[in-house]
N, C-alpha and C positions, 0 to 999 in steps of 0.2 A: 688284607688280613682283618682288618676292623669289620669289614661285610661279613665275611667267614666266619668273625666269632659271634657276634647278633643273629644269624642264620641258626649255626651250631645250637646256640643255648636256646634257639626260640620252638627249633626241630626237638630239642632233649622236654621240653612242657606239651610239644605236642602229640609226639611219641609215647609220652605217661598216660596223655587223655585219649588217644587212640586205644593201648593195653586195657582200660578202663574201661572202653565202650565196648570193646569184645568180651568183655567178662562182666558186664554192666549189672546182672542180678546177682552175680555172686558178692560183688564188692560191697552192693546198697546192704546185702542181708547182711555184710561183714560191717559196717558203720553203723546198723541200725544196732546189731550186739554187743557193739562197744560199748563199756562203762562213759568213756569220754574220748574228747577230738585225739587225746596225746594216746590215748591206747589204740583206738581206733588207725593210727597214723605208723605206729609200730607195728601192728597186724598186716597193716597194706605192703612194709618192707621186710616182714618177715619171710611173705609165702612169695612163689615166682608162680608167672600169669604166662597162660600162652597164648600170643596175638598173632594170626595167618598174615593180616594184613602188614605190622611191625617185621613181620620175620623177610615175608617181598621185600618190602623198602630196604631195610641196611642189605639185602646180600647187594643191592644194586649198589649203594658207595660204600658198603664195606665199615671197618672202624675209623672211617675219614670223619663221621657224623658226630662223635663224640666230641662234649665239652674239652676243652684243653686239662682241665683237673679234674674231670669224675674218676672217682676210684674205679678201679678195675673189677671190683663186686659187682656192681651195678650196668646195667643194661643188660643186652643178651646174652644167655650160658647155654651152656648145653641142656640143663636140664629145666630154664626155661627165661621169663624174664624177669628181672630184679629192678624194683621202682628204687630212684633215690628219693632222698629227703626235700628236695624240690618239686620234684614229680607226685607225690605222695601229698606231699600239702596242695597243688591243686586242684588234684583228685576230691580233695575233701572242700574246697572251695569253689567245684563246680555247680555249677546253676540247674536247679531240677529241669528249668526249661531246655536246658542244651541237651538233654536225652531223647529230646523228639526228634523223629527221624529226619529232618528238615537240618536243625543244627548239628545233628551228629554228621550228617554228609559234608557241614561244612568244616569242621574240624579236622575229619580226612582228606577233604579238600586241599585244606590249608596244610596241613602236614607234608600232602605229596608235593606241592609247589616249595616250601623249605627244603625237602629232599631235594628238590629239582635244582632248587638255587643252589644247593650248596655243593654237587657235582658240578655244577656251572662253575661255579666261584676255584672249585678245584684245580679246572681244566686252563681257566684263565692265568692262573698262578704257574701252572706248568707248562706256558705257552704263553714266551717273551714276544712272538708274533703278535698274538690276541691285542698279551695289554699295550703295546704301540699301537695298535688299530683303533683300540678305547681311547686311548690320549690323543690319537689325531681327532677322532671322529667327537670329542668334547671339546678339540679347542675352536674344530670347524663350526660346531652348535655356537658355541660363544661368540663367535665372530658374525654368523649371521644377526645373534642375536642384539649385539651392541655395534653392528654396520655404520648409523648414523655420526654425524660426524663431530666433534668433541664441541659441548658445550661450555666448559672453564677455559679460560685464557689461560695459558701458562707463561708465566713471565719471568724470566732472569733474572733476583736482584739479591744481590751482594751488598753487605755494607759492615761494618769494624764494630764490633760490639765491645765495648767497655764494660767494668764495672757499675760506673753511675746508670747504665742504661736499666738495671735489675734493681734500681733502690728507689722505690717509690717518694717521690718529692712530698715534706712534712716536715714541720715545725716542729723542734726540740729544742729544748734547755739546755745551753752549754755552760760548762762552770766550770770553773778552773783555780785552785786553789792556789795560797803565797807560797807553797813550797812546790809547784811545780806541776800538780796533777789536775788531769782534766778528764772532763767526760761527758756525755747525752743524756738527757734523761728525757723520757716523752711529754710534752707539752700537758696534755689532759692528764698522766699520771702527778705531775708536779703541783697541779692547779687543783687535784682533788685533793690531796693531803696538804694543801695549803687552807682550807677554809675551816673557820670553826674554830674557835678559842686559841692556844696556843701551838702555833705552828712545828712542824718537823722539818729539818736541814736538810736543806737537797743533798748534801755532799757528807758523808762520815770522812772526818779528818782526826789525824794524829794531832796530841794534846797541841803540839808544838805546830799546828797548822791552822789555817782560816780561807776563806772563801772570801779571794780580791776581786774576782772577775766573774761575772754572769751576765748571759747575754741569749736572747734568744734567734735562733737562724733556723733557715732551710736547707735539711738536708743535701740542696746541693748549692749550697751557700759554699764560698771562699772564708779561710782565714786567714790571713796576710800575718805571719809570725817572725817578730823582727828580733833579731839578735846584737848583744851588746859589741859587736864587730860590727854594725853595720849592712849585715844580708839577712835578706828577706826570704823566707820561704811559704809556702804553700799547702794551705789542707784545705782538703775536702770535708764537710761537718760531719757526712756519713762515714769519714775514714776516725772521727774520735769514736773510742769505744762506749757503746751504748750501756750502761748500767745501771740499777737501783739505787731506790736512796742512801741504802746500805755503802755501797760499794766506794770505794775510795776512789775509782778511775787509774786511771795509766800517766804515767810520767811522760811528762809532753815532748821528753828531750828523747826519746824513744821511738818517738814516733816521725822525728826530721834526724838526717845526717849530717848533727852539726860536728865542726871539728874539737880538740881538745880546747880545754876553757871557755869555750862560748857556750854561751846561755841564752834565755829567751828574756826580754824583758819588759816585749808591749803584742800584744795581739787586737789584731782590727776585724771584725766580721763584716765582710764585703758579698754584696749578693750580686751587684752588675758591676764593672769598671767605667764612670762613667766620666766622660770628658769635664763637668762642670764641679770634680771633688777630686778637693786633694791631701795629699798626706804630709803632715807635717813633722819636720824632725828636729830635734836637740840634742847637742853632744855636752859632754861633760865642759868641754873649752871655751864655751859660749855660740859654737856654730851651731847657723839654723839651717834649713833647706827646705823648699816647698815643692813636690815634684806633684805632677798631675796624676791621678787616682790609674788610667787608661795607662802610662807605663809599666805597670805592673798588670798584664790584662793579659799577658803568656805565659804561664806558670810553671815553673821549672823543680823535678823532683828534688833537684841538688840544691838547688836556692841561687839565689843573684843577688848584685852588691846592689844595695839602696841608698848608703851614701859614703863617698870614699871619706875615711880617717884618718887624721895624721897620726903619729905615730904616739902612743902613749895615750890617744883619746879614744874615748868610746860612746858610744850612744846612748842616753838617759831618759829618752823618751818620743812615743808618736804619738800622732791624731791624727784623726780624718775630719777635714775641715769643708767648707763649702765657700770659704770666700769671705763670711761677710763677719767674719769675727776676729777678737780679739787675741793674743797670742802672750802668755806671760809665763819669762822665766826667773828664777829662784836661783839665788847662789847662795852656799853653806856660808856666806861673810854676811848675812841677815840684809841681802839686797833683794832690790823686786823690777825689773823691767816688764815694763805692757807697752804695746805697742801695734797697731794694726795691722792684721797677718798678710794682706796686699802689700805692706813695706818690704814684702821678700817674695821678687819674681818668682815665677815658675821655670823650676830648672829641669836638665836630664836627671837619670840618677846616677850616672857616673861621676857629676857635677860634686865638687868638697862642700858649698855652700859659704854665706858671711855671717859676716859677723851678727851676732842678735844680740850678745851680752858683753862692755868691756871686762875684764874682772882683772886685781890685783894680783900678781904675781903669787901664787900657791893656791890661787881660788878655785872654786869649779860649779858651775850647774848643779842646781842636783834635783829640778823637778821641772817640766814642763804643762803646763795645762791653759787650757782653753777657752777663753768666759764666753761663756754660752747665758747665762742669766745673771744678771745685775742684785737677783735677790740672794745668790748665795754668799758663800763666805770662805774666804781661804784661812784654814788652817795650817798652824806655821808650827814646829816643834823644834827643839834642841837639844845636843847630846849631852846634856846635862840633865833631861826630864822637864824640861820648863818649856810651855808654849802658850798660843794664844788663839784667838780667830778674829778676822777682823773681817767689817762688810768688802767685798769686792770693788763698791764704790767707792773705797777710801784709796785704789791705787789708779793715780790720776796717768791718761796715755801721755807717750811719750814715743818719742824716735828709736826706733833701735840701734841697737850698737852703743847706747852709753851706757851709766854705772849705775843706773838705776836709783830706787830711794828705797827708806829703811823700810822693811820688811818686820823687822824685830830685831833689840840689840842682842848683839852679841856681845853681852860683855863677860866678864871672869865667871860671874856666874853660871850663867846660863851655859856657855860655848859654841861653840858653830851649829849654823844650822844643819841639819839632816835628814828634813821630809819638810815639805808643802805640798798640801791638795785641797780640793774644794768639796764641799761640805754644804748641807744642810741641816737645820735644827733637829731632823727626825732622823739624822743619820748616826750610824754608831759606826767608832775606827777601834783599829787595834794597834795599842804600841808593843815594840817589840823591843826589849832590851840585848844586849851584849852579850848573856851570860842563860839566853833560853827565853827568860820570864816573859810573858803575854799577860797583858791587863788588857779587858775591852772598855770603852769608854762612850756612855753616849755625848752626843756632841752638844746636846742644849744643856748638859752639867758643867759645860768648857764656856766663862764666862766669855764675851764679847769687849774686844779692848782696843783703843787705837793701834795704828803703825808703830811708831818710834817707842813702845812698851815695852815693858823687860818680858812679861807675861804672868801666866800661875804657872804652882806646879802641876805638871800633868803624870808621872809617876816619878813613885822616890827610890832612887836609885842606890844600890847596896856601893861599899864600896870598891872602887876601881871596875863597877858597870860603868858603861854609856850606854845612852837610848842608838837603838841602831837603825829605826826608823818607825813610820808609820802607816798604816793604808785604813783607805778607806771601806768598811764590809758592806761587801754588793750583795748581801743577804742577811736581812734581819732574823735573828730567834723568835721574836713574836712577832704574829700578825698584826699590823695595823688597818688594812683593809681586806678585800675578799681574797685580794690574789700574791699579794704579799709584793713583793720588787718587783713583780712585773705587769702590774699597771703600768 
């Protein structure tokens, strides 16, 4: 049908210029008297033209030749022939030279060969013989033509496509804020709006929020996400949602199926699981536990126990260690054990863990951390707003499992302790009172004071607040270098 209509419409332009070359002086004298082309072009579809040779050709296919839509005005009538508006404008666009008798034979030429084809094309369409004959007789050509014998290998290969197989491997910004929410941001977009006088916050937080955690990973980096029960679960960097700086990100407990009351309340970014790191853990009761990095290296959508808890205890903190450091924990009775993190084999995770901290009857943990450099400083606070910082070399090691030495007193004043972390001069925390209120604080305004000191005040508490803790912000307001915390 697609032949038949290119045939049809190519017969209806030739047909016009055939009419034209039989009445060839009439027409010129009819174009030379026109004012213009468009009058000229009306005149041509006014009058009907009689052509011997036009009137042969259709009796032989009859009105099978016509366009599928030419009006029924046009073409041949009784009283003679009628050009359309196609016909008519190439009439006027023909070439002086195609009136010599040379081109005008080929014109007819060509005319009677479209006639020809398109009785052909007719006979084919009404002779289901034919077109099987054409279909064999094209696929026989094709076959001689492409005979030789197949140059691509063709090879069978199957294999399980995941998600991570479609996410291109790339460094983002992860951040995660103290009430829970986390997100990506892209490495080069973070790095650009970080340079040049004062800095923009990767993360928009609600008044009552701050940014404890940022950390940079690849895309198909692990996060090892530990919950205050004890299990561990598992993300993919590419499964945190990717957002601008605007954007506040996604609540982290949304994105694992933890059960009721548990929460999250240490995340590790792991790229390899490798034999020679391990993860360290602290419960509120003084249990430690060291389990090697590679137990955790099959990741489970539901999550898996990391360390079993007695009953009433729960988990206060991890790290991811290598061995060759130092391990110290904090109890709200203003005690401090250090102690070398080899003093605690490497266990299953099924394993309860020992002893790391004795502590008096109603005590508990409440900060673990890791001395990684002798030049920092642990900061110590209490629920009364009073704290201190003191160099890290002033907590001398010691065995684990005993009661430790003064951290800070706790006396009437001050009250129990409530947060320890460690610090640098250029770093800024934020305390968090009982009742809402955030004060951020940089940490070289927080004077430097032995152990067994009561401290200063570090915010003044209205009353019947307590201080309800502290952290330290993994992301400064202003710039101090090009790239801000992630030098």
């Amino acid at each position: 049908m697609f032949e038949l209509r290119k045939a049809r419409d190519r017969g209806h332009i030739l047909e016009g210029l055939a009419v034209a070359l039989s009445n060839v002086d009439e027409i010129i004298a009819l174009i030379k008297a026109a004012p213009t082309p468009a009058d000229a072009k009306r005149e041509l579809m006014a009058r009907t033209w009689r052509s011997t040779l036009v009137e042969e050709m259709l009796q032989r296919v009859s009105a099978a030749s016509r366009p599928e839509n030419l009006a029924a005005i046009y073409g041949l009538t009784s009283d003679g022939y009628r050009l359309s508006d196609v016909q008519a404008q190439a009439i006027l666009e023909l070439r002086l030279q195609r009136l010599t008798g040379l081109e005008q034979d080929k014109i007819v030429g060509e005319y009677r060969d479209v006639m020809d084809r398109i009785a052909d094309l007719l006979d084919i369409l009404a002779t289901p013989a034919r077109v099987t004959q054409i279909i064999q007789d094209e696929l026989l050509a094709v076959k001689a033509q492409f005979a030789d014998a197949r140059r691509s290998e063709i090879i069978t290969y199957t294999q399980d496509m995941s998600m991570e197989d479609f996410i291109a491997p790339e460094d983002v910004v992860v951040t995660m804020s103290h009430g829970g929410y986390v997100k990506a941001q892209k490495l080069d977009e973070y790095r650009a709006q970080k340079r040049g006088g004062r800095g923009k916050q990767a993360i928009a937080t609600k008044e009552d929020d701050f940014v404890d955690n940022l950390f940079i990973a690849n895309t198909h980096d692990y996060i090892l996400c530990f919950s205050n029960k004890g299990r561990v679960y598992w993300l993919k960097v590419y499964e945190v949602p990717l957002g601008s700086r605007a954007s506040r990100g996604k609540p982290i407990v949304n994105l694992l199926p933890l059960d009721a009351e548990e929460k999250i309340n240490a995340i590790l970014p792991v790229k390899e699981f490798r034999e020679d790191r391990f993860v360290f853990f602290a419960t509120s009761a003084g249990t430690v536990k060291k389990t090697a990095l590679s137990e955790f290296g099959n990741p489970r959508k539901s999550g898996i126990i990391a360390i079993s808890l007695d009953e009433e205890d729960f988990l206060i903190g991890v790290a991811l260690t290598d061995g060759q450091h130092d391990v110290m924990l904090f109890s709200d009775e203003g005690k401090a054990v250090r102690f070398d993190e080899n003093d605690v084999r490497s266990m299953g995770r099924a394993a309860r863990g020992v002893r790391g901290m004795n502590l008096s009857k109603g005590g508990k943990v409440i900060a673990l951390l890791v001395a990684e450099d002798e030049s920092q400083s642990v900061l110590t606070a209490t629920q009364n707003g009073y704290g201190k910082r003191t160099p890290i070399a002033e907590y001398t090691r010691h065995g684990r499992g005993s009661q430790g030495m003064i951290a800070i007193q706790t006396s009437k004043r001050n009250g129990k302790v409530v947060a320890a972390t460690l610090v640098k001069d250029e770093d800024e925390i934020m305390l968090i009172g009982t009742s809402g209120v955030l004060i951020r604080t940089r940490i070289k305004e927080i004077r430097a004071m032995g152990r067994s000191t009561q401290g200063v005040t570090l915010m003044n508490m209205d009353q019947g607040e307590t201080l309800a803790g502290l952290s330290r912000i993994a992301e400064s307001s202003e710039d101090e270098n090009e790239q801000g915390t992630l030098v």
